[in-house]
C-alpha positions in Angstrom: -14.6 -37.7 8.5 -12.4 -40.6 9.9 -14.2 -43.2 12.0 -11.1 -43.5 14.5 -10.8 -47.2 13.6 -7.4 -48.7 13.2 -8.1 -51.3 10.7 -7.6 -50.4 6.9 -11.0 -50.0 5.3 -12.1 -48.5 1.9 -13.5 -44.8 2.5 -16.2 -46.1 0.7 -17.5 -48.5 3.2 -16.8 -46.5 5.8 -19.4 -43.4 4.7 -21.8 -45.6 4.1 -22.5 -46.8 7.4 -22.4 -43.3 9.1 -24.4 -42.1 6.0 -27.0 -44.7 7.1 -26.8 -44.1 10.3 -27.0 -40.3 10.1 -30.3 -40.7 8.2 -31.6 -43.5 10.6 -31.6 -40.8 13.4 -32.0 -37.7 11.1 -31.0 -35.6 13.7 -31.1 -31.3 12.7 -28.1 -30.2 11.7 -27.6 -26.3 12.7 -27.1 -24.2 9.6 -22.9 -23.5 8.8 -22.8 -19.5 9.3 -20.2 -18.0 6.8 -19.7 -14.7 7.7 -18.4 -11.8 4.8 -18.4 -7.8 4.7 -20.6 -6.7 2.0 -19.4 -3.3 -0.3 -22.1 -3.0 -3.1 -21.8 -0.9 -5.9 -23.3 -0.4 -9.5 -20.7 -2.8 -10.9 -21.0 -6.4 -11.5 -20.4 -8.4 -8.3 -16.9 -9.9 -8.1 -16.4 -13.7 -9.3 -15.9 -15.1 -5.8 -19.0 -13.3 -4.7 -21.0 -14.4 -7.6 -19.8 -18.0 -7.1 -20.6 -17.4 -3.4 -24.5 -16.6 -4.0 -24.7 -19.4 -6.4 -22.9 -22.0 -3.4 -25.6 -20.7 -0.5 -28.6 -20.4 -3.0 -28.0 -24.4 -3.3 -27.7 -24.7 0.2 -30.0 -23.3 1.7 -31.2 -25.0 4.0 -27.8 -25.7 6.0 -25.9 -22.6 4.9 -26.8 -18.9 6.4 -24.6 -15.7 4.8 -24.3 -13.5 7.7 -22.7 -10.3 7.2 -21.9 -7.7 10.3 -20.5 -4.5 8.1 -22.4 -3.9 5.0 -21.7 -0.6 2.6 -24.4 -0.3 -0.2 -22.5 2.2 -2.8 -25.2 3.5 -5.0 -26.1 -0.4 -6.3 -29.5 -0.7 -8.8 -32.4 -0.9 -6.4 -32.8 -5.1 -8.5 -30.0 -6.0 -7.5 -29.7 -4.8 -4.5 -32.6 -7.0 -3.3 -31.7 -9.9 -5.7 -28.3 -10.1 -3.2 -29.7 -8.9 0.4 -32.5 -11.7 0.2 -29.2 -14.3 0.7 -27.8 -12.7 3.6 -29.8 -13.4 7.4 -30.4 -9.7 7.6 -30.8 -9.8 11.9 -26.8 -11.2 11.6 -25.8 -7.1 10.3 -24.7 -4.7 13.0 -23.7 -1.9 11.0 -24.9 -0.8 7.5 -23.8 2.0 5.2 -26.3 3.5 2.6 -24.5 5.9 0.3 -27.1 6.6 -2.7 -26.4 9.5 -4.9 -29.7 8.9 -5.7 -33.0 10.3 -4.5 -34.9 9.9 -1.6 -36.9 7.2 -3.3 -34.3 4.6 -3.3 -34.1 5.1 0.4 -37.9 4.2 0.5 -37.5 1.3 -1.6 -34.7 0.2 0.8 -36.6 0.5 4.2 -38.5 -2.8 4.2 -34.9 -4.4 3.8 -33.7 -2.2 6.5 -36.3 -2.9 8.9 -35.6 -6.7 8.9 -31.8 -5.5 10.4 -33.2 -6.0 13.9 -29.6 -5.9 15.5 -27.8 -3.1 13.7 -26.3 -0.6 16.1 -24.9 1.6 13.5 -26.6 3.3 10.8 -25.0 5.8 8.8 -26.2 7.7 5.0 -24.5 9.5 3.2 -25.4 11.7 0.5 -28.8 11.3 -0.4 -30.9 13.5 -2.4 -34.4 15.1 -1.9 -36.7 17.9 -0.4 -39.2 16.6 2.2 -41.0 19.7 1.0 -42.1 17.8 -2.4 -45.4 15.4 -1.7 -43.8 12.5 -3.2 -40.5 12.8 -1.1 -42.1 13.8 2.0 -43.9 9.9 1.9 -40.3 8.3 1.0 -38.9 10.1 4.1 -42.4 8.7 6.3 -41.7 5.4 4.7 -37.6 5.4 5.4 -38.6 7.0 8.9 -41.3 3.6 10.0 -39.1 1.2 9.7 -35.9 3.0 12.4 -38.9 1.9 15.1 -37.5 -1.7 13.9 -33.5 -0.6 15.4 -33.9 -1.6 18.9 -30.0 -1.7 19.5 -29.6 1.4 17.3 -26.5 3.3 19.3 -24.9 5.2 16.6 -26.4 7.3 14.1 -24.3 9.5 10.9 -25.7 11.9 8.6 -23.2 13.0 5.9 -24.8 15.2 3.4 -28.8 14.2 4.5 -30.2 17.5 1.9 -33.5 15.7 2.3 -33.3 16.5 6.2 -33.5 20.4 6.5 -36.9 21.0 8.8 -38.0 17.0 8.8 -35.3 16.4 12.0 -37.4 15.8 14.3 -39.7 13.0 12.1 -36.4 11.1 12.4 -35.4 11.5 15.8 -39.2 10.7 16.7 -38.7 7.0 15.5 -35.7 6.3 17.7 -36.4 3.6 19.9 -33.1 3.7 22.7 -30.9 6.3 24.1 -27.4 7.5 21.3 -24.0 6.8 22.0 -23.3 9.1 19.1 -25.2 11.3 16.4 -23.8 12.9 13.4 -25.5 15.2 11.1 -23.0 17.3 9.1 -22.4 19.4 5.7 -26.7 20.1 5.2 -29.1 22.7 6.2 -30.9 22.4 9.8 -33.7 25.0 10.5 -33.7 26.5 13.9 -36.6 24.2 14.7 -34.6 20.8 13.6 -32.1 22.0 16.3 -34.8 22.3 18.7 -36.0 19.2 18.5 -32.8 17.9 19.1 -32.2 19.5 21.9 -35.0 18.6 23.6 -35.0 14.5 21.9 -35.4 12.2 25.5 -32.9 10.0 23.1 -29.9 11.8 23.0 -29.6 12.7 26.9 -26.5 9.6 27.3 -24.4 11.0 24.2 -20.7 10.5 24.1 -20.3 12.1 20.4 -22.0 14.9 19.1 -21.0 16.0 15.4 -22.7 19.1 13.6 -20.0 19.6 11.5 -20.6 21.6 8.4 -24.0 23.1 9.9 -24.4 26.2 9.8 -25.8 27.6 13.2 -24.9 31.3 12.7 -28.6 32.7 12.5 -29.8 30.5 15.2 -30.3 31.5 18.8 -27.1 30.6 20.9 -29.4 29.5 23.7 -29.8 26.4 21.3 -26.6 24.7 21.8 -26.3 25.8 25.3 -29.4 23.3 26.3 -28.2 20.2 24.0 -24.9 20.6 25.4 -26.3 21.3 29.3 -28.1 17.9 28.3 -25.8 16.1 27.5 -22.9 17.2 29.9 -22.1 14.0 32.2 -21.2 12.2 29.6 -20.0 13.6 26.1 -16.4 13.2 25.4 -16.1 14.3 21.8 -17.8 17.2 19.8 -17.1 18.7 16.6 -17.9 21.6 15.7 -16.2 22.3 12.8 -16.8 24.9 10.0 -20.1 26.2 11.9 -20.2 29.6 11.7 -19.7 29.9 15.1 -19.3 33.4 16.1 -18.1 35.5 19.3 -21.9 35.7 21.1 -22.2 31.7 20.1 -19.3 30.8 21.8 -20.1 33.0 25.0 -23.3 31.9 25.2 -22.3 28.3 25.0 -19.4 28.2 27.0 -20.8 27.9 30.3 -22.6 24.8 29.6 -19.1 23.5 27.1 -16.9 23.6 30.9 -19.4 21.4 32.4 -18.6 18.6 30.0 -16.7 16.7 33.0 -16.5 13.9 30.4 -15.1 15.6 27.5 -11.9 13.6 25.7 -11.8 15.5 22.1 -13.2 19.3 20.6 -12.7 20.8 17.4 -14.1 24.2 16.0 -12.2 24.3 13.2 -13.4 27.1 10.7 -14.9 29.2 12.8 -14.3 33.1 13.0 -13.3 34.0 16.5 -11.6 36.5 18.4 -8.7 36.2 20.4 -10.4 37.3 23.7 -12.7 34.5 22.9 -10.5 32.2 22.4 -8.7 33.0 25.7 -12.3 32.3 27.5 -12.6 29.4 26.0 -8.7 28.1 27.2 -9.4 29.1 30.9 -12.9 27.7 30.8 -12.3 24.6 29.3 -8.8 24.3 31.8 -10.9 22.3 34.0 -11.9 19.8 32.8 -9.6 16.5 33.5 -9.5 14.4 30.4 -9.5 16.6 27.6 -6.5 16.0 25.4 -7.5 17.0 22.0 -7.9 20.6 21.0 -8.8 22.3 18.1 -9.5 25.8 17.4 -9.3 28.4 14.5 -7.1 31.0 13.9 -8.3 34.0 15.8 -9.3 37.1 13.6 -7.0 38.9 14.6 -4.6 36.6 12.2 -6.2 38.3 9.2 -6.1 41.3 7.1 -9.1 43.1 6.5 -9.1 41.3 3.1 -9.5 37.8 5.1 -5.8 36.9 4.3 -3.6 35.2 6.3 -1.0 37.9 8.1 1.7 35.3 9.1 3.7 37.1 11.1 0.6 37.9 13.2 -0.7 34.8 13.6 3.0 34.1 15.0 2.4 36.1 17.3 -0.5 35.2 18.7 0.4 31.8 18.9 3.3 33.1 21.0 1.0 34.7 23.4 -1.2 31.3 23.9 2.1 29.8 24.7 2.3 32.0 27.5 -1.3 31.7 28.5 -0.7 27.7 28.8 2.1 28.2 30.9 -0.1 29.4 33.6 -3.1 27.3 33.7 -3.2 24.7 36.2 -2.9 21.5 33.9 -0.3 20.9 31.0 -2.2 20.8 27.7 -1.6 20.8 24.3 -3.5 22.5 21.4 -3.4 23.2 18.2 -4.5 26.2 16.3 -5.3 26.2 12.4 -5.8 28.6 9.8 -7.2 25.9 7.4 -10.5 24.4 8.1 -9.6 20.6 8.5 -7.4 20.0 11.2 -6.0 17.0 9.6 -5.1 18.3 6.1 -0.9 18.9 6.6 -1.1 23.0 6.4 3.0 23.5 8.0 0.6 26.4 10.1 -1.6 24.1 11.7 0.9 23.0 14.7 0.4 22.3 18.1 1.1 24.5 21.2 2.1 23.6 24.3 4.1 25.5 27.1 7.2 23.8 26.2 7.4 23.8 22.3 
């Protein structure tokens, strides 16, 4: 660092001085934060991040490796804590566990986890087990203590949790604040696990609800009618995708669905409905303000009695909902699928709207 001095000197005997006089005053120097996202897999760490380790393991003292987004990708359980002890774990606000492993790893994991004190997002993916076994049922209690760490959890995503089905509420038990959004899709829930989240005190301020992939079509429809009655003032997005979602589910629910007065975005992809229903549902949800993104399944009534797609029925029908948007109060566009992801480029999956 230049002295400011005008004067010609040697860089040598300027250093020396401020060297001296650093040390003289030994005043604390606050650590250098470096901040990196972290994407761990079972491969050997790249170059630059192996030469990084080595540069703050020297330094540690006045370096800290602070990382806000970290995605652990099925990495060996050795080296995963051989890395994460170099990182200030309170710096990460979202983390990413995606273990095609078994519930074990997720055990070994939660002592790391709990030291996240900040993260506000917390999403697994894909890992294996049965809380039904002794030795998985004390990896899930385990994995399950330390989420009373998360004090800032908001968001919480399930992809795949197979170790969840009837253990839902040993989870949502360990939540210490209120959800901005949960996601627990493509496992098995028992009745009882949608219970208990239905009546969880910690999910009464959602704005996203996802249950994609669940399959709900055994369960009493008086279920989702109370987490969605719970939840009304403020949800604006809800998938309910590829449910199993039937005529007397929809009715049942549909009361409570046109009180979302918040509701931005709803999808029900995959679902087997009628046209009737699906009519309901149009006139019903016609009131609320800010929804702008709908989307439903084909009606049954699209299908021959084999399940195949009849085109030129399904053209019709789309014809008539053209006609029923003309005549509700608010212009609204919606799209109506065949195919179970909305997003997936089928040339039937198009929108509708009074105009088109």
């Amino acid at each position: 660092m230049w002295s400011g001095g005008k004067g010609h000197m040697p860089s040598s005997s300027l250093l020396v001085p401020v060297a001296e006089d650093m040390s003289r005053k030994r005043h604390p120097l606050t650590p250098l934060e470096v901040y990196i996202e972290l994407c761990l897999t079972k491969k050997p760490l790249e170059k630059f991040l192996t030469y990084l380790f080595r540069w703050v393991e020297q330094r540690k003292a006045s370096i800290h490796l602070c990382c806000k987004k970290m995605k652990i990708i099925s990495m060996s359980k050795e080296n995963m804590k051989t890395v994460l002890r170099m990182v200030k774990l309170d710096c990460v606000q979202m983390v990413k566990l995606s273990f095609t492993q078994k519930l074990s790893t997720l055990a070994q994991f939660a002592p790391l986890l709990g030291q996240m004190s900040n993260v506000q997002s917390l999403i697994l993916s894909r890992i294996r087990g049965s809380a039904v076994e002794e030795q998985d049922h004390q990896d899930l209690l385990q994995f399950t203590s330390q989420i009373l760490q998360l004090r800032n959890l908001r968001n919480l995503g399930m992809e795949a949790p197979f170790f969840l089905e009837g253990c839902l509420d040993q989870m949502l038990r360990c939540l210490k604040t209120p959800l901005d959004n949960i996601s627990i899709t493509n496992c098995l829930l028992t009745e009882s696990d949608l219970t208990h989240l239905s009546w969880c005190p910690k999910i009464c301020q959602l704005k996203g609800l996802n249950l994609s992939g669940i399959t709900l079509t055994d369960f009493n429809p008086k279920l989702l009618q109370v987490l969605l009655e719970k939840v009304a003032g403020t949800l604006e997005e809800l998938d309910l995708n590829l449910c199993g979602i039937t005529d007397v589910h929809l009715m049942g629910f549909l009361p409570a669905l046109s009180c979302c007065s918040q509701l931005r975005v709803l999808t029900m992809c995959g679902n087997l409905i009628s046209m009737a229903v699906l009519e309901s549902v149009l006139r019903h949800t016609d009131r609320l303000p800010d929804l702008n993104l709908e989307l439903y399944p084909a009606p049954r009534e699209s299908y021959s009695s084999l399940g195949v797609l009849h085109r030129e029925r399904f053209a019709q029908i789309k014809a008539k909902l053209r006609v029923i948007l003309t005549y509700l109060e608010r212009p609204r566009k919606i799209w109506v699928s065949p195919s179970p992801c909305p997003y997936c480029g089928d040339d039937m999956c198009g929108h509708l709207s009074p105009n088109t």
